[in-house]
N, C-alpha and C positions, 0 to 999 in steps of 0.2 A: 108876604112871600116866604117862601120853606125851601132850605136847600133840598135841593131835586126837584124843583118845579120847573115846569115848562112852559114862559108866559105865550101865549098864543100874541105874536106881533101885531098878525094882520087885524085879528078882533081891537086891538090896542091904538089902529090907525096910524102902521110904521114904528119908526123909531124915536121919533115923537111925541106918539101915544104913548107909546110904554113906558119913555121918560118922566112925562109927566103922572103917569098913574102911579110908576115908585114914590116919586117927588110926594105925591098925594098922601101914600102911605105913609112915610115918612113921622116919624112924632118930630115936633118944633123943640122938644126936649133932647134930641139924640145928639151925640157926642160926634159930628160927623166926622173929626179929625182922627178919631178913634181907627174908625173904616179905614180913612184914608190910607194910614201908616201901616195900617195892615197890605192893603194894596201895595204901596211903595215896596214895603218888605220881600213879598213874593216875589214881585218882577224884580227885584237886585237881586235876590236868591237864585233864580232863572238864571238870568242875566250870567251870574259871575261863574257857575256852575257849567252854564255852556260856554262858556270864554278860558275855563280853566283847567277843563277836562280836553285832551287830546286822547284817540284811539290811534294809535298808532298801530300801522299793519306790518308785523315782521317776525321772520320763519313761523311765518304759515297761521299766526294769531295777531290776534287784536289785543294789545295791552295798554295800559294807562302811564298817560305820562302827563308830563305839568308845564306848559309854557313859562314858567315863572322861577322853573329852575337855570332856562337859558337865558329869561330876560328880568332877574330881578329889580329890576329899576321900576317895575310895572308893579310891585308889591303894596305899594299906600296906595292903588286903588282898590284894594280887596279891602279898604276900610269904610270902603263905602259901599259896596256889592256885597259885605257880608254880614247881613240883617238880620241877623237872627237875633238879636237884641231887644229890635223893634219888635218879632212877634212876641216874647217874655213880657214885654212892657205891655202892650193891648192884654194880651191872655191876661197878666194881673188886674187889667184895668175890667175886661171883659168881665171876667168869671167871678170879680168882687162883686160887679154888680147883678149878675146875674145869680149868685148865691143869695144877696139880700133880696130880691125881687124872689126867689125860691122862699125863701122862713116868711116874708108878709104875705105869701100866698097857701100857708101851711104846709108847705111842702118838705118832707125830711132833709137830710144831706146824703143821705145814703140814695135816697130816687132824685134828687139834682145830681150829684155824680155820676148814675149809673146813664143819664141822658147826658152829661158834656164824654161820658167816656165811649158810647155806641156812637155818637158822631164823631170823635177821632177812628174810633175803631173800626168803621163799617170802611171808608176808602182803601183801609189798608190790608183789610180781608178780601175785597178785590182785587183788589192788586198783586198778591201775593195768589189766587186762586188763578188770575190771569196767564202769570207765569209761571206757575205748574203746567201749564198746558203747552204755553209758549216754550217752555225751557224743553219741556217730552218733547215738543217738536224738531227744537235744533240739536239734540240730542242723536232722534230719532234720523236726522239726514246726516248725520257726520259732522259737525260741527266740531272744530278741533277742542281739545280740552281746556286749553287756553281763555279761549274766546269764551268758554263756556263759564270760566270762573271770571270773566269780567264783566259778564252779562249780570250777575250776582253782586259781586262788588257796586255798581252801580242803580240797580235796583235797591237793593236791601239797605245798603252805610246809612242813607241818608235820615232811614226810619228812626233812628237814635233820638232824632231829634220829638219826635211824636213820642217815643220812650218819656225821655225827661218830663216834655211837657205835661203828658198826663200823672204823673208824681207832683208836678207843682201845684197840677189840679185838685188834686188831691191833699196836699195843704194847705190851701187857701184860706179855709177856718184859722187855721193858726199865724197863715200871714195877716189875716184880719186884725186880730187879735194882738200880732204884733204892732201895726199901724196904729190901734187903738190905743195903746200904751206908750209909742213910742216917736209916733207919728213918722215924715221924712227920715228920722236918724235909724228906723228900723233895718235900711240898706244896709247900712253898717256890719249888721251882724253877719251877715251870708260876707261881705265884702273881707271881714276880719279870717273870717275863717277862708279864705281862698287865698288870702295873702300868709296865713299861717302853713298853708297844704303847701303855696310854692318854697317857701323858706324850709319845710321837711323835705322838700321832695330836690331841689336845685343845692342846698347848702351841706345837708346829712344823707342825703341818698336814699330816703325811704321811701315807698315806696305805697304813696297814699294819695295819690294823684287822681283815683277814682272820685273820693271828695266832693271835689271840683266840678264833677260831672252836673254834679246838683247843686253846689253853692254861688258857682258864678254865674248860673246861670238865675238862680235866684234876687239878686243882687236886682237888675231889670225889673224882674215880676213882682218885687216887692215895693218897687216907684211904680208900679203901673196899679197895685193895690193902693196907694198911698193915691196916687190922681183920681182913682172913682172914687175916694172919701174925703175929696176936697182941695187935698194939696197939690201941690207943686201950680197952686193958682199963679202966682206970682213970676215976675221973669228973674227975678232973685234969683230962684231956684233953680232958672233955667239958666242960666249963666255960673252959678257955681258949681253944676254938670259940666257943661265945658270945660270951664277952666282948670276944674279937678280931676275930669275924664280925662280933659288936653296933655293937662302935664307928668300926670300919672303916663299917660302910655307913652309920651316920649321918652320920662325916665330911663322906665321899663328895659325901651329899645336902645336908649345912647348910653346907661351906665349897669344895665344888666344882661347885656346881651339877648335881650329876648329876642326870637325872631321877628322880621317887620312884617310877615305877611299873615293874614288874617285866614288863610286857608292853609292847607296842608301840600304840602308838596311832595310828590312820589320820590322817595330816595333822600327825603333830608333828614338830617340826625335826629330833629326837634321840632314838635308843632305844636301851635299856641290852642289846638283843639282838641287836638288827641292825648290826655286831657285835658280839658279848656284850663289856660293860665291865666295868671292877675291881668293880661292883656286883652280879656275876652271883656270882661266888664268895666274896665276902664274904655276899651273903645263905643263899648255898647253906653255907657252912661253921655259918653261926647256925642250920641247920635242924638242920645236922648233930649239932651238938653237944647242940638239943634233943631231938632224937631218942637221943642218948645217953643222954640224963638221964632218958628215959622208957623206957628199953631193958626196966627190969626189971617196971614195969606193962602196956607192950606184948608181954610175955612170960607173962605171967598169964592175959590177955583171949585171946591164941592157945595157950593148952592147953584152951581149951575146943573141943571138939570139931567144933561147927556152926561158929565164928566161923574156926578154924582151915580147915575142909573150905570152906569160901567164899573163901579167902585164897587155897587152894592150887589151885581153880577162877579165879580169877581170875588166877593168875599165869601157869599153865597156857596163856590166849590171851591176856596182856594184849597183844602185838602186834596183834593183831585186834581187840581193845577200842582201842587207842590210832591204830589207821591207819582205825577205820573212826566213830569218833565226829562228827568233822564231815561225811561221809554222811550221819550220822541227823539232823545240824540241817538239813542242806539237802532230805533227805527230806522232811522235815515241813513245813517253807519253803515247797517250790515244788510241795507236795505239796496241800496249803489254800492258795495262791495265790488260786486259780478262788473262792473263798469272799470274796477282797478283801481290802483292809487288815487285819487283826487287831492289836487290839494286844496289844506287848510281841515281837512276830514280824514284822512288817513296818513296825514306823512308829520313825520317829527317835525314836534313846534320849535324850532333851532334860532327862529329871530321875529320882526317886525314883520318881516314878509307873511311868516303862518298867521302872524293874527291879523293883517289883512285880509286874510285867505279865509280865515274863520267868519269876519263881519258876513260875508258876502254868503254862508252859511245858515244864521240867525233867522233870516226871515223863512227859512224852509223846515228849520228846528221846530220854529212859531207854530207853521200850516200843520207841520205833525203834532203837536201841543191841543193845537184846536182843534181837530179829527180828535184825540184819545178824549180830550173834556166833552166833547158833544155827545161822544155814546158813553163814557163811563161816570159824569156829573152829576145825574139822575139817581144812583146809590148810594148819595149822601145821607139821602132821606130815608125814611120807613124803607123795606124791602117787602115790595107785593106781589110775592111769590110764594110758592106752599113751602111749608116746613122742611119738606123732602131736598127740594132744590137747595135751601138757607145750608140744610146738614151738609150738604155735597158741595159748596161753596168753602164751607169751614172747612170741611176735611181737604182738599186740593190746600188752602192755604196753610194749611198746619206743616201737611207732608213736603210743601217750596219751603217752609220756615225748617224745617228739620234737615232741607239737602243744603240749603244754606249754613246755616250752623256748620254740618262738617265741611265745607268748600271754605270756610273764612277761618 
């Protein structure tokens, strides 16, 4: 199967058939924990993203605000809802091996890159040509100005992360190389240098915090380079993840004041993201390592056939699941608008009550999540369409990346 396929169900005899013909395809060699974690990752990225975003509706716009500024006690749950760690760990694990399986099959690194870089790239060239359209149209009815740069904010932020990743892809030769020499303790280095940017950047004031952008996240991708060449076999490893992720980020939070929330909050002095801080890969190594330690139950629950056939659907578009998930909240937003305040969707997150209000939200976020994957999952793959169409595709996303740029 190829992202952008369409498996025909009924030909497949249900969901059953189709379970079991993944199951079939399947090599007995595949890393299925690998998937899995990828899976996990998205839905907490989902997950915390819509629990942590508020549109709040007032003089006449839509603005963002952060539940987590009224109720910070809820902040060590964004240690767990934010996974971005977990996708750096697969990507290293992923594109290790899929770079070796490229040179035993003669293939360059320059035409392995250019195919990991058109599947990051193609979801987000939709995405971006969709709301050129989308945008001329709320534009085009009055849509106050406001609303119009949160439509933006919400779309566009989150592509940073697609940013980075294709950079690390892009190294990977040399994280190899690192592992090769250095085995396990190659973390270190990315890890050295992010604990050096915070100590310039928190102690002297300078002003090097971009860094970070790349090195902590590094930190992840280079243990997940390290697991497709053998290591971190051991629960050794996975346990001094913990215990060093553990204690590292409580430090962090009880004797450096780092902030404890693992996202960003609208209106606070300091975010542990914006540039990512030593707390970004300390929490992300503590994920790591639990996910080691459940490698061998998360290996159980995916031989089962359904849970498995959902895993490998989900991996399949998670690019289209993860560029078009805040779509589906602003969907629904500005979609019941006309209906007035609602709560737990339009009115300030002030306590317990909004994120009640919000649960009862989630499963309508979801229905909109599954409408935009069902028609835009399909342009993961090849685009089979004339040339003319592809140029008029790019040029729509160029022109939303250029209105964006001056709105942010």
């Amino acid at each position: 199967m190829t992202a952008g396929s369409d498996p025909a169900v009924v030909r497949t005899g249900g969901l059953s058939g189709l379970a079991a013909r993944i199951e079939a395809a399947t090599p007995a060699t595949r890393e299925r924990t690998v998937d899995g974690l990828r899976a996990i990752g998205i839905c907490g990225i989902v997950l915390g993203h819509w629990l942590v975003t508020a549109l709040v509706l007032g003089s006449g716009s839509l603005h963002i605000a952060s539940p987590l500024a009224t109720l910070p006690s809820f902040s060590p749950l964004t240690w767990a809802l934010q996974l971005l760690g977990l996708f750096f760990l697969v990507g290293g694990y992923a594109n290790a091996r899929s770079l070796s399986s490229a040179g035993a099959a003669g293939r360059s690194y320059l035409s392995w890159l250019r195919g990991r870089a058109a599947r990051l790239g193609r979801p987000v060239v939709i995405l971006l040509a969709a709301w050129a359209i989308v945008g001329s149209t709320l534009w085009a009815i009055g849509v106050p100005p406001g609303t119009m740069r949160t439509t933006v904010v919400l779309v566009v932020q989150p592509l940073w992360f697609i940013a980075v990743y294709l950079i690390t892809t892009v190294v990977t030769p040399l994280a190899v190389a690192a592992d090769r020499a250095l085995g396990v303790a190659a973390a270190a280095v990315p890890l050295a240098i992010t604990a050096a940017v915070d100590a310039a950047r928190f102690v002297y004031d300078m002003p090097v915090g971009g860094v970070n952008v790349l090195a902590a996240w590094l930190v992840t991708y280079q243990l997940g380079v390290a697991w497709a060449r053998g290591g971190l076999a051991g629960r050794a490893h996975a346990w001094a993840l913990v215990v060093g992720g553990g204690v590292l980020a409580l430090v962090l939070v009880a004797a450096f004041r780092y902030p404890l929330s693992m996202v960003g909050i609208t209106g606070a002095p300091r975010s542990n993201l914006s540039p990512p801080s030593l707390l970004v890969p300390a929490v992300a190594a503590l994920q790591t390592g639990i996910a080691l330690l459940l490698r061998g139950r998360l290996a159980a629950l995916l031989a089962r056939p359904r849970v498995w056939a959902a895993v490998v659907l989900l991996n399949l578009s998670a690019m289209t699941v993860f560029c078009w998930h805040q779509t589906a909240l602003l969907t629904v937003t500005l979609g019941v608008n006309l209906a007035g305040q609602l709560p737990g969707l339009h009115t300030e997150p002030a306590g317990v009550l909004w994120l009640m209000e919000r649960l009862v939200w989630l499963p309508v976020f979801a229905a909109a999540l599954l409408a935009l994957w069902l028609i835009f999952r399909r342009y993961e793959g090849r685009w089979q369409v004339p040339k003319a169409a592809r140029v008029a595709v790019v040029a729509l996303a160029l022109g939303y990346a250029i209105y964006a740029a001056t709105v942010l």
